[in-house]
C-alpha positions in Angstrom: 7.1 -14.0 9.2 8.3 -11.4 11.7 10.0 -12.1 15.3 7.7 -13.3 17.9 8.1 -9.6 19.5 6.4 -7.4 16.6 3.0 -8.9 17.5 2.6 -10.3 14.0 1.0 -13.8 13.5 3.1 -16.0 11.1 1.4 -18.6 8.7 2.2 -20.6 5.2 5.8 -21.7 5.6 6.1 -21.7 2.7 5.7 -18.0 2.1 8.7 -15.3 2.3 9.6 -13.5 5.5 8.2 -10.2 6.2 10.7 -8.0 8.5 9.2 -5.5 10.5 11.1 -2.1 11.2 9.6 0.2 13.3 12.6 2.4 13.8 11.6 3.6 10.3 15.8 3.8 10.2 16.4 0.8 8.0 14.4 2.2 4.4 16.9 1.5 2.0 15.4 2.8 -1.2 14.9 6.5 -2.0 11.0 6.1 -2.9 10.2 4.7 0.3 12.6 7.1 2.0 11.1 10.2 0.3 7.5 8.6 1.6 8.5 8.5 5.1 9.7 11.9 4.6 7.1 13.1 3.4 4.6 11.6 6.0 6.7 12.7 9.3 6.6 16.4 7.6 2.5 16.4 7.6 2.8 15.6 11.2 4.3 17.3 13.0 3.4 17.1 16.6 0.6 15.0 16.1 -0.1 11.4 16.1 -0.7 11.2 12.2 -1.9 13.7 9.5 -5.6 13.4 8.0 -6.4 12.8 4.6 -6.8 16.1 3.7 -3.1 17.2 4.4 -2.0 14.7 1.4 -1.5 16.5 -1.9 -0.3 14.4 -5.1 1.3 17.8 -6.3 3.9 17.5 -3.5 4.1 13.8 -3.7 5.5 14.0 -7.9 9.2 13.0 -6.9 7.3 9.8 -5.7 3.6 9.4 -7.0 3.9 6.3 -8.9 4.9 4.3 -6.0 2.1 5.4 -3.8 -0.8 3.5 -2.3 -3.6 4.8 -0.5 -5.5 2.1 1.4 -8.8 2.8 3.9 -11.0 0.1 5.5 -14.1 -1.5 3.5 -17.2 -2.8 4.4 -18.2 -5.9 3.3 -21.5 -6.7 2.3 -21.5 -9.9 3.6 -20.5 -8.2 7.2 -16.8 -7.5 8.4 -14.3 -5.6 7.3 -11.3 -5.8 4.7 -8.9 -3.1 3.1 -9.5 -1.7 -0.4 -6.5 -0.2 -2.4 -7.7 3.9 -3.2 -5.0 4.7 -5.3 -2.4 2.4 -6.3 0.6 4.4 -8.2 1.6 3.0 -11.6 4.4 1.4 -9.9 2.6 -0.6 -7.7 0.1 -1.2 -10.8 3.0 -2.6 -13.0 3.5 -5.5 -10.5 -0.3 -6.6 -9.0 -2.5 -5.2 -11.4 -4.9 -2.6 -11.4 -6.6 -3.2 -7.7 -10.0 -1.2 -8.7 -11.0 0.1 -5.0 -11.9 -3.4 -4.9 -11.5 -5.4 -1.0 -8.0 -6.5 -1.7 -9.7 -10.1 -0.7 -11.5 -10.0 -3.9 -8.3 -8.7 -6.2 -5.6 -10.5 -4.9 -4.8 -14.0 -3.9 -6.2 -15.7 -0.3 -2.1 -16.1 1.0 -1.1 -11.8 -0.6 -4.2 -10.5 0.9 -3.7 -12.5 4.5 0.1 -11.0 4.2 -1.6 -7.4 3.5 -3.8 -7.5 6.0 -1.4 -8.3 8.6 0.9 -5.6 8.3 -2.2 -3.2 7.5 -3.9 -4.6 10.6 -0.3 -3.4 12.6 -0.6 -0.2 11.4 -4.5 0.6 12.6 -3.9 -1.7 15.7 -0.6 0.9 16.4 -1.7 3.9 15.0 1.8 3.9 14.2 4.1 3.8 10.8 6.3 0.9 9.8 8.7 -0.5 7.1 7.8 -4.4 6.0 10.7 -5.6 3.4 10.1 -8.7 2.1 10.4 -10.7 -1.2 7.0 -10.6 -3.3 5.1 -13.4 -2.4 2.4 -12.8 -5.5 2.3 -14.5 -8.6 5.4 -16.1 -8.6 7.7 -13.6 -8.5 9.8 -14.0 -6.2 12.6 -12.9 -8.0 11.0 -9.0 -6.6 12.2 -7.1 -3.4 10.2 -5.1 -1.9 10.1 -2.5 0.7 7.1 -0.5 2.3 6.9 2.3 4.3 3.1 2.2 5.9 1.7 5.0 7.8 -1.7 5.8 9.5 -3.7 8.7 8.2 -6.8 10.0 10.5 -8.3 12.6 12.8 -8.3 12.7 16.7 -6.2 9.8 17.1 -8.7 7.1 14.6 -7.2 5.6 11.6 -9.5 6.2 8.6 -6.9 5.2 5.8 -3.5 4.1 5.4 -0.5 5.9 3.3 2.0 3.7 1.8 5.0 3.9 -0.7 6.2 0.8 -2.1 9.0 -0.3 -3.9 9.9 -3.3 -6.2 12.9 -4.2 -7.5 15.0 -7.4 -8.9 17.3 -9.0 -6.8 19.2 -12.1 -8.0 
């Protein structure tokens, strides 16, 4: 999934490589670009912005590819991620994920690959990029590339901000 060096654990074979950036150097598509942006801009000289610094109204240019994730309790005990806002973007491609855990809206091998990258960014406290083909239904004729950012007060993650795009690639 990712070099042995990023941390990440790699599983199903069969399943397409993630690549981890942490640079945040490598974004190749202006959604995910206008994202990281956006993100760096809230801030500023500390080690994420809160919740309350993100305003859709200065996010239009690049609404519909937003995400907004934060950490769910399960009944059962444990924890997973639920998907807050999902832009109609991301919407057109898994479906509308409800504020549902993502274990209960999305397939056992997507959520495991979501978690993953989600767990890097709480575990950091620290943005990334994850490109990878979509690994989701089939289609892995899609491209994707996410930017993934904590958002939280006094140095805890309470949610995640993320800009995702798909594409078609031959």
């Amino acid at each position: 999934m990712c070099p042995p060096d990023d941390g990440l654990a790699s599983f199903l074979d069969d399943m397409p490589p993630v690549h981890i950036d942490r640079s945040l150097n490598h974004l190749t598509r202006v959604p995910t670009m206008k994202g990281r942006d956006y993100w760096l801009a809230l801030r500023g000289g500390r080690p994420m912005p809160a919740r309350a610094d993100i305003s859709p109204r200065d996010m239009r240019e690049f609404l519909p590819y937003v995400g907004l994730i934060e950490l769910a309790s399960m009944p059962e005990g444990g924890e997973d991620y639920a998907v807050r806002l999902a832009g109609g973007k991301i919407e057109e491609v898994f479906g509308s994920l409800g504020g549902q855990p993502i274990g209960k809206t999305l397939p056992p091998e997507t959520a495991a690959r979501w978690r993953l990258v989600f767990d890097e960014v709480r575990r950091t406290r620290a943005p990334l990029v994850a490109t990878s083909r979509v690994a989701f239904n089939n289609m892995r004729h899609l491209k994707q590339e996410l930017f993934i950012a904590p958002l939280g007060e006094d140095e805890q993650v309470q949610m995640l901000f993320g800009v995702l795009d798909i594409w078609p690639v031959l």
